[in-house]
C-alpha positions as semicolon CSV with decimal commas, in nm:
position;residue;x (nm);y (nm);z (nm)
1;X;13,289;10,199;10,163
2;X;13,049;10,393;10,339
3;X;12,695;10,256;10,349
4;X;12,552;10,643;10,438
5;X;12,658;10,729;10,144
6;X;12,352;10,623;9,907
7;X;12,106;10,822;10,110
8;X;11,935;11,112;10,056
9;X;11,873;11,221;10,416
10;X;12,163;11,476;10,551
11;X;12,262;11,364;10,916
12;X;12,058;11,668;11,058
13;X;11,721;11,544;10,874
14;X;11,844;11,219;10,954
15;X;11,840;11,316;11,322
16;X;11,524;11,516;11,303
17;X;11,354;11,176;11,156
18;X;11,488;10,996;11,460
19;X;11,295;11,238;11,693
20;X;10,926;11,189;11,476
21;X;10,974;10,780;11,594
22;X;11,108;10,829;11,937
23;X;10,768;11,087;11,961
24;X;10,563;10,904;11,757
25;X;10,306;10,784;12,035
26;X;10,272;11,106;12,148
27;X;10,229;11,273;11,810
28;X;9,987;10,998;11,724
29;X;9,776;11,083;12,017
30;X;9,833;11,446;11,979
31;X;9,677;11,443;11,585
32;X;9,402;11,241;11,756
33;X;9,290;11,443;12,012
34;X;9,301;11,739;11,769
35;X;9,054;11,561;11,571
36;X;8,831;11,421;11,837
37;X;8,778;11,740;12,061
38;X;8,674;11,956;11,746
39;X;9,005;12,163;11,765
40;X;9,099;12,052;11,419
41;X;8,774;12,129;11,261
42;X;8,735;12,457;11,410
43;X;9,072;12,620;11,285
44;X;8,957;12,465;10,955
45;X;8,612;12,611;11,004
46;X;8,819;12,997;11,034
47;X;8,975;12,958;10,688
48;X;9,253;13,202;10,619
49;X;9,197;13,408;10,873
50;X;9,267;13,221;11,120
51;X;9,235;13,141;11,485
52;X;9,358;13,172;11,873
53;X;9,379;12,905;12,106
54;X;9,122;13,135;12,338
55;X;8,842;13,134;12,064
56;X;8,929;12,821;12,007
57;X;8,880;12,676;12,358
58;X;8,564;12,846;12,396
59;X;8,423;12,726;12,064
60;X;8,470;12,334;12,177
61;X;8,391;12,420;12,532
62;X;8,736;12,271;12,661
63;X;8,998;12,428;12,902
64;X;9,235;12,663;12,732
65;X;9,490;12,531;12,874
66;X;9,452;12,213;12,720
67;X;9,389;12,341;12,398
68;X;9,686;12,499;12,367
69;X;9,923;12,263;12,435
70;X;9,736;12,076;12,171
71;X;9,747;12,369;11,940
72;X;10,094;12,429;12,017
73;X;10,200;12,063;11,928
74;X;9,999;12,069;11,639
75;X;10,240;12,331;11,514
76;X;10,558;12,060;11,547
77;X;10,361;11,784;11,423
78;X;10,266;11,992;11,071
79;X;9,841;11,987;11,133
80;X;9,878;12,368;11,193
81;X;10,070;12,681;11,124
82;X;10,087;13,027;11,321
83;X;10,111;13,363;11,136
84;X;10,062;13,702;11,427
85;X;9,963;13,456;11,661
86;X;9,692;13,348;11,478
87;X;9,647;12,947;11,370
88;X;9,549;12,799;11,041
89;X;9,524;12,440;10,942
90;X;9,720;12,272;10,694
91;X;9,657;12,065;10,387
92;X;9,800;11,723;10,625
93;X;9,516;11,804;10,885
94;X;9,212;11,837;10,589
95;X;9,394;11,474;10,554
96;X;9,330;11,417;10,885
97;X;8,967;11,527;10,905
98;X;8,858;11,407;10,559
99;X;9,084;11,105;10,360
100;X;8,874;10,817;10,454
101;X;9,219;10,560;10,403
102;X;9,341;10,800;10,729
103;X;9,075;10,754;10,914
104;X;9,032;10,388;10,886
105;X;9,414;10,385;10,922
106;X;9,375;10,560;11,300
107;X;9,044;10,441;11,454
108;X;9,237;10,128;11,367
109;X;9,572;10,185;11,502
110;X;9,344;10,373;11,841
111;X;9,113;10,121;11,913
112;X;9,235;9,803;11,779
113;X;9,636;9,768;11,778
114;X;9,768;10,041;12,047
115;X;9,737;9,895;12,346
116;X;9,840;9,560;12,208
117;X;10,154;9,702;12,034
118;X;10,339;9,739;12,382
119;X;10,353;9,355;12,384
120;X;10,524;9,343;12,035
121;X;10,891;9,277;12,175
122;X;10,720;8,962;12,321
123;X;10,549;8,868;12,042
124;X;10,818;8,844;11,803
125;X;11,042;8,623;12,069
126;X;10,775;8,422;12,159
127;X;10,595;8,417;11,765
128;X;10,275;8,437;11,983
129;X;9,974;8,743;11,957
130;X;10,089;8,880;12,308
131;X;9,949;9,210;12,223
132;X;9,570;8,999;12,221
133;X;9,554;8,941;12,594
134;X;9,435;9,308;12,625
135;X;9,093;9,204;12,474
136;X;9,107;8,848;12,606
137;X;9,207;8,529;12,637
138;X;9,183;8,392;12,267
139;X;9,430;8,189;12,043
140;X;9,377;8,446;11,743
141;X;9,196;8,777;11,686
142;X;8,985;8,569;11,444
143;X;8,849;8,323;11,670
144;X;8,745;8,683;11,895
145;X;8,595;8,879;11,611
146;X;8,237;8,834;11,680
147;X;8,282;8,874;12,059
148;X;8,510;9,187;12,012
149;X;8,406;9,514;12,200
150;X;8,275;9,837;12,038
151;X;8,471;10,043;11,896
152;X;8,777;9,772;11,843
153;X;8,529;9,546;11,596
154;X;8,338;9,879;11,444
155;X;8,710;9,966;11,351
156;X;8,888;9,637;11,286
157;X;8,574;9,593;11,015
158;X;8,588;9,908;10,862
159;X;8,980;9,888;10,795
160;X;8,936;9,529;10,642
161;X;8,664;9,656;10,436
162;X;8,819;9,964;10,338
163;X;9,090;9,771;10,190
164;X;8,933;9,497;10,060
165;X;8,575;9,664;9,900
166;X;8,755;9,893;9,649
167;X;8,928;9,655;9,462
168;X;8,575;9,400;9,447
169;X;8,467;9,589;9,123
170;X;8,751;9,527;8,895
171;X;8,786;9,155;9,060
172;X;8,492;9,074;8,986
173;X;8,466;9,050;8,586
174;X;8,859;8,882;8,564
175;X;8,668;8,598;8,798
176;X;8,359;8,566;8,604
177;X;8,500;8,552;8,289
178;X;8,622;8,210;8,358
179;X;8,240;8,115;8,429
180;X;8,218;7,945;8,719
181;X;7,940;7,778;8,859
182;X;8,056;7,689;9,188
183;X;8,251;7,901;9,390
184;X;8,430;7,857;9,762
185;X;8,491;8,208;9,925
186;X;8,743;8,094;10,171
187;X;8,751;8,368;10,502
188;X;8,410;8,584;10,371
189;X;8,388;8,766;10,663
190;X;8,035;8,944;10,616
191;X;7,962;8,801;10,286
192;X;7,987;9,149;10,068
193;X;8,221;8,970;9,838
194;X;7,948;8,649;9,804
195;X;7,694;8,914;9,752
196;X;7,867;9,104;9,471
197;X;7,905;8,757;9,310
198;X;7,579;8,615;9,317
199;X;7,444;8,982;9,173
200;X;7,727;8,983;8,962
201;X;7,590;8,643;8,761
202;X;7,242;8,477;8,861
203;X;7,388;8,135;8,779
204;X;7,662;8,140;9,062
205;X;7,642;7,954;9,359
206;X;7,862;8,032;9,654
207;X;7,955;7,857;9,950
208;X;8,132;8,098;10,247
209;X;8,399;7,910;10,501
210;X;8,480;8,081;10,772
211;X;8,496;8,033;11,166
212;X;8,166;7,975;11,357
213;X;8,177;8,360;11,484
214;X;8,253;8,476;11,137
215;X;7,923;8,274;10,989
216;X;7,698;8,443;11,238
217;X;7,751;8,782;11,080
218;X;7,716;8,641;10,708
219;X;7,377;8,461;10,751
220;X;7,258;8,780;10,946
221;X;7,402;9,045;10,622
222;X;7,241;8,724;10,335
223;X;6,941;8,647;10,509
224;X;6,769;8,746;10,177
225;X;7,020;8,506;9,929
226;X;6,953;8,186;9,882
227;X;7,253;8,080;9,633
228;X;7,462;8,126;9,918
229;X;7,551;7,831;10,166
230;X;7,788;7,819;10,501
231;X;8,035;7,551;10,575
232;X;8,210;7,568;10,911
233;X;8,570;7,530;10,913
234;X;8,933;7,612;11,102
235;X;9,184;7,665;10,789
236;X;9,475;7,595;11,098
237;X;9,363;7,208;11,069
238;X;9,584;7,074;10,822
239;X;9,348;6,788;10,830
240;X;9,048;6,903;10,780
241;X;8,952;6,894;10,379
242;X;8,758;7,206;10,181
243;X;8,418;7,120;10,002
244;X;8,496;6,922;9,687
245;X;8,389;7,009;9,312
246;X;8,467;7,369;9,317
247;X;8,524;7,563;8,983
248;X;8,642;7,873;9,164
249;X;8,815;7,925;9,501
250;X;8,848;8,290;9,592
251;X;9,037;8,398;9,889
252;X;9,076;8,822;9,973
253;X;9,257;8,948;10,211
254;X;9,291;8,592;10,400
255;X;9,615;8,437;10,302
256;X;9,784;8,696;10,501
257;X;9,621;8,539;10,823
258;X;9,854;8,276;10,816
259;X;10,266;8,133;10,817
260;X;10,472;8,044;10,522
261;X;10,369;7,639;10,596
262;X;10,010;7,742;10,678
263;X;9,971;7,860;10,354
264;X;10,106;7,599;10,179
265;X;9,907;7,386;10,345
266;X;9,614;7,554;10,240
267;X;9,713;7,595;9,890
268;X;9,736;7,194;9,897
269;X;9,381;7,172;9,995
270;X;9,243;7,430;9,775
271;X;9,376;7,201;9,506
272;X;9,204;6,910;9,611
273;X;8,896;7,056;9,610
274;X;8,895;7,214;9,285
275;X;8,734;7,114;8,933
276;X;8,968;6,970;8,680
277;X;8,976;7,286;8,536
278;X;8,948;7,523;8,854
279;X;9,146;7,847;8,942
280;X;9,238;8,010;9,273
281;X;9,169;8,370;9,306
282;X;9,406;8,524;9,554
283;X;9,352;8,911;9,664
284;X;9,630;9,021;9,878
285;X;9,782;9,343;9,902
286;X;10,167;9,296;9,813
287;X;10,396;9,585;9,983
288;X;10,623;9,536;9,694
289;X;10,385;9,599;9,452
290;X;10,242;9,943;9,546
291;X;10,264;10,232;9,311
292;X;10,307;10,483;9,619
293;X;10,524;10,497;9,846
294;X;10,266;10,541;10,155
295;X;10,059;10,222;10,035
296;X;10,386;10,049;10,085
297;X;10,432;10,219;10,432
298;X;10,075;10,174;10,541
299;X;10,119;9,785;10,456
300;X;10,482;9,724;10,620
301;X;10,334;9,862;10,941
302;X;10,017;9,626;10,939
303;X;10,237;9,343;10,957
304;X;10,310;9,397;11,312
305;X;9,946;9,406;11,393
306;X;9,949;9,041;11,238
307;X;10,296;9,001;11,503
308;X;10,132;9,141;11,836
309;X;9,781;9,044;11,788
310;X;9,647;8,841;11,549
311;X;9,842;8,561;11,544
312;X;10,205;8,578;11,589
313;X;10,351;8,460;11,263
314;X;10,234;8,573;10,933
315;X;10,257;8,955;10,808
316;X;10,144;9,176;10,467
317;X;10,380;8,923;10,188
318;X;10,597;9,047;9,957
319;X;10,504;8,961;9,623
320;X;10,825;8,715;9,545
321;X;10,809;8,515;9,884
322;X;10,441;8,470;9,836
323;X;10,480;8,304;9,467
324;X;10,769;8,072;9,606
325;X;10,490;7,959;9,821
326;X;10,210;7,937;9,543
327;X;10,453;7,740;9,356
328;X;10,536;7,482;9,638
329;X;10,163;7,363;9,693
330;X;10,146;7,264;9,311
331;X;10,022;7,593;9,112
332;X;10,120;7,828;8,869
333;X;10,036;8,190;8,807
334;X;9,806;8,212;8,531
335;X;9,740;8,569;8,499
336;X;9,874;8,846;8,794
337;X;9,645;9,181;8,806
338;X;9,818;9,502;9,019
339;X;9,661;9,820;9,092
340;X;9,369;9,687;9,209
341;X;9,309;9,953;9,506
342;X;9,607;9,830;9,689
343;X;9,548;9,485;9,581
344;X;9,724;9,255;9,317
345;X;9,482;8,968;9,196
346;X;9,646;8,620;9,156
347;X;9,450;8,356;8,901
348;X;9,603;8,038;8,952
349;X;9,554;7,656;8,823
350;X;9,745;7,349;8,847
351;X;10,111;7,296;8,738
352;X;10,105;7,184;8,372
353;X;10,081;6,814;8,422
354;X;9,938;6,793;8,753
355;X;9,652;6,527;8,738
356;X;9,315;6,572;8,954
């Protein structure tokens, strides 16, 4: 049987496709450079009527030469079309200029993961971050955060919080329901998620791990909080124990920092450290569980970032091997939540049985 035959594609689109990934550093850099240099924005700016590469060129004060080979390839790559010789912008380029999820998406894929990516053959033979040398010499991008130039930790920050910030609102009231007095955010980067908490409920206490680095910018973003504590800790020690008598453990966006047998090991610890009647709350964006098909995209992609330079070894899960690995450190799924921004919200509590 032939395996073609289920797709949709004809061999000439099929084709076609095959040239927008053999190009696709160039066209990346292309759709950039239209947007940095003002190109973009000014054939927006001319509306129907349009624009030449001449006015154009004097209007950002750049040689015309260069802006129209720009122009020119922003015809191929879809930002712009040409009617009389005359250029108009398209509704992919307004995308371009204006979608906030795009723009995270490139100043991330600019400043943080391009350079690295040229190291990801070597990264997934050697299951090292190869693609980190290019910012130093560091075991993980996490232990480099604080120390990361500007723009590569402007940008790394904004995509994490971009991701992460819309789906705090709806989070928040399927945590507090459960009432917890005591709660562990594992990984809290800058502490917005502790600081939704403790305005959330006034009775809350929270306590954020995270690496030394990471704790820095916390305290300085919850100088004025003082239900929130710091604890100091490297989740990669499989020895080292989480602060005991927790109600709630809440961990976003974090899991995904780490191997199959990392996170079970973590998952082992979290139950330790949890009340007789404690839940994990685990916020991770699923790529199987996406309602469009460009969430999906945008989160198969980040996994390499994870492969070249962050660590080596752990990606963006899908949902089903990411429960077989809830379910081998002892928990079950109490309730599952999707469609939280990109996220899906795991509550989770001790096998039926399982003593303290």
């Amino acid at each position: 049987m032939n395996h073609f035959a289920t797709e949709t594609r004809s061999a000439l689109q099929a084709r076609e496709h095959a040239q927008w990934i053999a190009f696709g550093p160039t066209v990346f850099q292309s759709a950039r450079v239209l947007c940095t240099s003002g190109i973009l924005a000014e054939v927006e700016r001319c509306g129907a009527a349009g624009t030449t590469p001449e006015e154009v060129a004097a209007m950002v004060a750049l040689p015309l030469y260069g802006v129209r080979v720009l122009m020119e390839s922003g015809l191929g790559i879809g930002l712009l079309k040409e009617h009389e010789s005359r250029y108009t912008s398209t509704k992919t380029a307004w995308f371009l200029l204006h979608d906030a999820l795009t723009r995270a998406n490139m100043n991330f894929s600019q400043d943080v993961t391009y350079e690295g990516m040229f190291e990801l053959e070597s990264a997934v033979r050697s299951g090292r971050p190869e693609g980190l040398r290019h910012f130093g010499a560091w075991p993980t991008i996490y232990a480099a955060l604080a120390e990361l130039p500007e723009p590569v930790r402007r940008s790394w920050l904004a995509y994490d919080h971009y991701y992460s910030d819309e789906s705090f609102p709806a989070a928040l009231p399927r945590v507090f329901r459960h009432a917890p007095r005591h709660l562990l955010d594992i990984g809290g980067n800058t502490g917005k998620w502790a600081r939704a908490c403790v305005t959330h409920d006034p009775a809350v206490e929270v306590t954020i791990l995270d690496l030394p680095g990471q704790l820095d910018m916390a305290r300085e973003q919850l100088r004025d909080l003082s239900r929130v504590s710091f604890a100091e800790g490297d989740l990669l020690d499989p020895a080292q124990p989480l602060p005991a008598g927790q109600d709630a453990i809440w961990m976003s966006q974090f899991l995904d920092c780490f191997s199959e047998a990392q996170i079970v090991s973590i998952l082992k610890r979290c139950e330790q450290a949890l009340t007789a009647d404690g839940r994990v709350f685990i916020l991770e964006p699923f790529w199987d569980r996406q309602r469009f098909a460009a969430a999906a995209f945008c989160l198969q992609q980040t996994s390499l970032y994870f492969t070249a330079l962050a660590n080596g070894n752990s990606q963006m899960y899908r949902s089903t091997l990411f429960l077989t690995l809830v379910d081998a450190a002892g928990f079950e799924v109490e309730e599952q939540h999707d469609g939280l921004g990109v996220h899906t919200l795991l509550v989770c509590r001790r096998k039926t049985g399982a003593t303290v």
